[in-house]
C-alpha positions, 0 to 999 in steps of 0.5 A: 803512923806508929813505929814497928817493933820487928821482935815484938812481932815476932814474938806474937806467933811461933808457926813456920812457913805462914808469913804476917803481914806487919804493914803495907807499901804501896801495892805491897805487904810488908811481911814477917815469917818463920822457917825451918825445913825445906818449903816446897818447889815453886814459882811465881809467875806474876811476881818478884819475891823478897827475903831478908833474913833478919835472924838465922841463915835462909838457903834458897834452892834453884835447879841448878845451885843453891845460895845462902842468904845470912843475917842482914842479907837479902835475896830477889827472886824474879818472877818465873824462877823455881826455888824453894826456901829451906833452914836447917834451923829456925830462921826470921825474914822480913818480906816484900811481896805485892798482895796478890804473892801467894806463898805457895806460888803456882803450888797450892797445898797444905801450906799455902796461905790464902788469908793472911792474918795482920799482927 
């Protein structure tokens, strides 16, 4: 059981829309991303997703409005809904997803990440 340094973590990698797992809990990774521009429409149908944006401001599309998630600020999505993450400029979030999250959710393209790579 050791301590996790969130910023030295995220010093390890500088690629955006790929999360790192950095741990697990339960049936859940615990997992760090960068972002910045827009992501790509999707949903999750099995699956609840969690941002918390640790640096940065995250903006999370829906079809109908858009809601801005700010440092030290956290967003649920529940499973079935359609958004798209976007930033404006770089933006730090922590994840909490099951294991089976695909990024990408029901979208499977060239920024889907099917290996997730543990710094």
């Amino acid at each position: 059981m050791d301590k996790i340094n969130i910023e030295e973590k995220l010093a390890l990698f500088n690629e955006y829309w790929s999360p790192k797992i950095i741990g697990e809990l339960n049936e859940s990774y615990v997992k760090l991303a960068k972002f910045k521009g827009e992501f790509v429409w999707h949903t999750h149908e099995n699956e609840d997703e969690m941002f918390y944006v640790l640096e940065g401001i995250l903006t999370i599309k829906f079809r109908d409005k858009e809601v801005r998630i700010n440092k030290g600020e956290c967003i649920i999505i529940p499973r079935g809904v359609e958004h798209m993450p976007a930033a404006a400029e770089e933006v730090h979030v922590m994840l909490i997803e099951t294991k089976t999250t695909l990024n990408t959710g029901n979208v499977v393209n060239e920024r889907t990440v099917e290996n997730l790579k543990k710094i």
